[in-house]
C-alpha positions, 0 to 999 in steps of 0.5 A: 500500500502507498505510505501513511500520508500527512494529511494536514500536511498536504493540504497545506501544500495546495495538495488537496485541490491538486491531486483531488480535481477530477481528470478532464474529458477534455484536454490534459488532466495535468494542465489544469491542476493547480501547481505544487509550491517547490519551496513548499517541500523542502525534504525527503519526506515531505516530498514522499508525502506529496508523491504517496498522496497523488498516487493515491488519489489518481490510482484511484481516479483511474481505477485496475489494479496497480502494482508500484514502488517510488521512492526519494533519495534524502540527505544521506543517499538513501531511497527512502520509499514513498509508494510502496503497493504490491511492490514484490508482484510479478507483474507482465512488464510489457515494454518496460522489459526493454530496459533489461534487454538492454541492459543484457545486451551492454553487459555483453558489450562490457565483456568484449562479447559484442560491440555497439558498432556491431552490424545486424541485418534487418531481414524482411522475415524479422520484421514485426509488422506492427504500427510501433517503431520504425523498421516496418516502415522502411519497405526496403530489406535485407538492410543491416543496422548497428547494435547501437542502433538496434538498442537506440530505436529498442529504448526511445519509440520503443521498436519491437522489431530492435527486441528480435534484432537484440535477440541475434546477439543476446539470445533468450536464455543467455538474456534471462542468465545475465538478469538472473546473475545481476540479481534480478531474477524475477525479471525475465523474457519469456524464450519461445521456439526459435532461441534468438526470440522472446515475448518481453516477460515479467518483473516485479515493482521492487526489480524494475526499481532496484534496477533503474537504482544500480544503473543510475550509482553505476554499479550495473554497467560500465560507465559508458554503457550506463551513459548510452541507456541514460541519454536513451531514456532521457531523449525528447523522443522518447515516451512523452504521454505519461509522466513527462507529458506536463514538462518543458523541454528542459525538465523532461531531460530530468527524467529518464524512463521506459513505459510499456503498453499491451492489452490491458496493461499501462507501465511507466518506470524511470528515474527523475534527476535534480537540478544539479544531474543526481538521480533524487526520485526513482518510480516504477508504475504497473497497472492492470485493468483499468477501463478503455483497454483498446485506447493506447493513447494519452487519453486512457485513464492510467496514461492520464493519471500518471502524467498528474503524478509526473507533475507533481513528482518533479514539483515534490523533488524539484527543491532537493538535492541529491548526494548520489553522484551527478550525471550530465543533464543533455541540453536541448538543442533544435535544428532546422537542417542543415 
C-alpha cells in the first residue's frame, strides 16, 4: 500500500485541490491542476508525502489494479520509499522489459562479447509488422543496422522489431542468465521456439526499481554503457504521454524512463534527476485493468493519471538535492537542417 500520508500536511501544500480535481474529458488532466509550491517541500519526506498522496488519489481516479514502488533519495543517499503497493508482484512488464534487454545486451558489450558498432541485418522475415517503431516502415530489406542502433530505436519509440534484432546477439536464455546473475531474477523474457526470440516477460515493482537504482550509482554497467541507456531514456523522443507529458523541454531531460503498453496493461518506470544531474526520485508504475483497454493513447485513464503524478513528482523533488553522484543533464538543442 502507498505510505501513511500527512494529511494536514498536504493540504497545506495546495495538495488537496491538486491531486483531488477530477481528470478532464477534455484536454490534459495535468494542465489544469493547480501547481505544487517547490519551496513548499523542502525534504525527503515531505516530498514522499506529496508523491504517496497523488498516487493515491489518481490510482484511484483511474481505477485496475496497480502494482508500484517510488521512492526519494534524502540527505544521506538513501531511497527512502514513498509508494510502496504490491511492490514484490510479478507483474507482465510489457515494454518496460526493454530496459533489461538492454541492459543484457551492454553487459555483453562490457565483456568484449559484442560491440555497439556491431552490424545486424534487418531481414524482411524479422520484421514485426506492427504500427510501433520504425523498421516496418522502411519497405526496403535485407538492410543491416548497428547494435547501437538496434538498442537506440529498442529504448526511445520503443521498436519491437530492435527486441528480435537484440535477440541475434543476446539470445533468450543467455538474456534471462545475465538478469538472473545481476540479481534480478524475477525479471525475465519469456524464450519461445526459435532461441534468438522472446515475448518481453515479467518483473516485479521492487526489480524494475532496484534496477533503474544500480544503473543510475553505476554499479550495473560500465560507465559508458550506463551513459548510452541514460541519454536513451532521457531523449525528447522518447515516451512523452505519461509522466513527462506536463514538462518543458528542459525538465523532461530530468527524467529518464521506459513505459510499456499491451492489452490491458499501462507501465511507466524511470528515474527523475535534480537540478544539479543526481538521480533524487526513482518510480516504477504497473497497472492492470483499468477501463478503455483498446485506447493506447494519452487519453486512457492510467496514461492520464500518471502524467498528474509526473507533475507533481518533479514539483515534490524539484527543491532537493541529491548526494548520489551527478550525471550530465543533455541540453536541448533544435535544428532546422542543415
Amino acid at each position: 500500500m502507498a505510505s501513511k500520508v500527512n494529511r494536514r500536511a498536504a493540504l497545506g501544500l495546495g495538495l488537496g485541490a491538486a491531486a483531488g480535481t477530477a481528470l478532464a474529458t477534455s484536454g490534459t488532466a495535468a494542465a489544469q491542476q493547480p501547481r505544487l509550491r517547490q519551496s513548499d517541500v523542502t525534504t525527503a519526506s515531505a516530498a514522499c508525502d506529496v508523491i504517496a498522496e497523488v498516487y493515491r488519489r489518481q490510482t484511484a481516479r483511474a481505477g485496475g489494479t496497480w502494482s508500484s514502488l517510488v521512492s526519494v533519495v534524502d540527505a544521506t543517499g538513501a531511497s527512502v520509499p514513498s509508494v510502496q503497493e504490491s511492490a514484490d508482484s510479478v507483474v507482465e512488464a510489457y515494454s518496460v522489459n526493454k530496459i533489461a534487454v538492454a541492459v543484457a545486451v551492454l553487459d555483453k558489450v562490457d565483456r568484449g562479447l559484442i560491440r555497439l558498432d556491431q552490424q545486424v541485418e534487418v531481414s524482411a522475415d524479422i520484421v514485426v509488422a506492427d504500427v510501433d517503431g520504425v523498421f516496418h516502415l522502411d519497405r526496403a530489406y535485407p538492410s543491416h543496422v548497428t547494435v547501437g542502433h538496434a538498442l537506440a530505436l529498442l529504448l526511445t519509440v520503443s521498436d519491437n522489431t530492435a527486441v528480435r534484432l537484440c535477440g541475434l546477439v543476446c539470445p533468450a536464455a543467455e538474456l534471462n542468465e545475465i538478469l538472473v546473475t545481476k540479481g534480478y531474477p524475477r525479471t525475465q523474457v519469456v524464450p519461445v521456439a526459435n532461441p534468438n526470440r522472446f515475448f518481453l516477460g515479467t518483473t516485479t515493482p521492487r526489480e524494475t526499481h532496484d534496477m533503474l537504482a544500480a544503473l543510475t550509482a553505476g554499479t550495473l554497467l560500465s560507465a559508458e554503457s550506463t551513459d548510452f541507456l541514460l541519454n536513451c531514456l532521457r531523449a525528447p523522443v522518447a515516451f512523452t504521454d505519461g509522466i513527462r507529458r506536463e514538462m518543458s523541454s528542459d525538465e523532461r531531460l530530468r527524467v529518464a524512463t521506459k513505459a510499456g503498453w499491451f492489452n490491458d496493461g499501462r507501465n511507466e518506470a524511470g528515474v527523475i534527476f535534480d537540478l544539479d544531474g543526481a538521480p533524487v526520485a526513482a518510480f516504477a508504475l504497473f497497472s492492470r485493468g483499468v477501463r478503455d483497454a483498446d485506447d493506447f493513447g494519452a487519453t486512457h485513464p492510467a496514461v492520464r493519471a500518471r502524467a498528474v503524478m509526473g507533475r507533481a513528482f518533479l514539483d515534490s523533488v524539484t527543491a532537493l538535492h541529491s548526494p548520489l553522484a551527478r550525471r550530465r543533464t543533455p541540453d536541448y538543442q533544435p535544428r532546422n537542417g542543415g
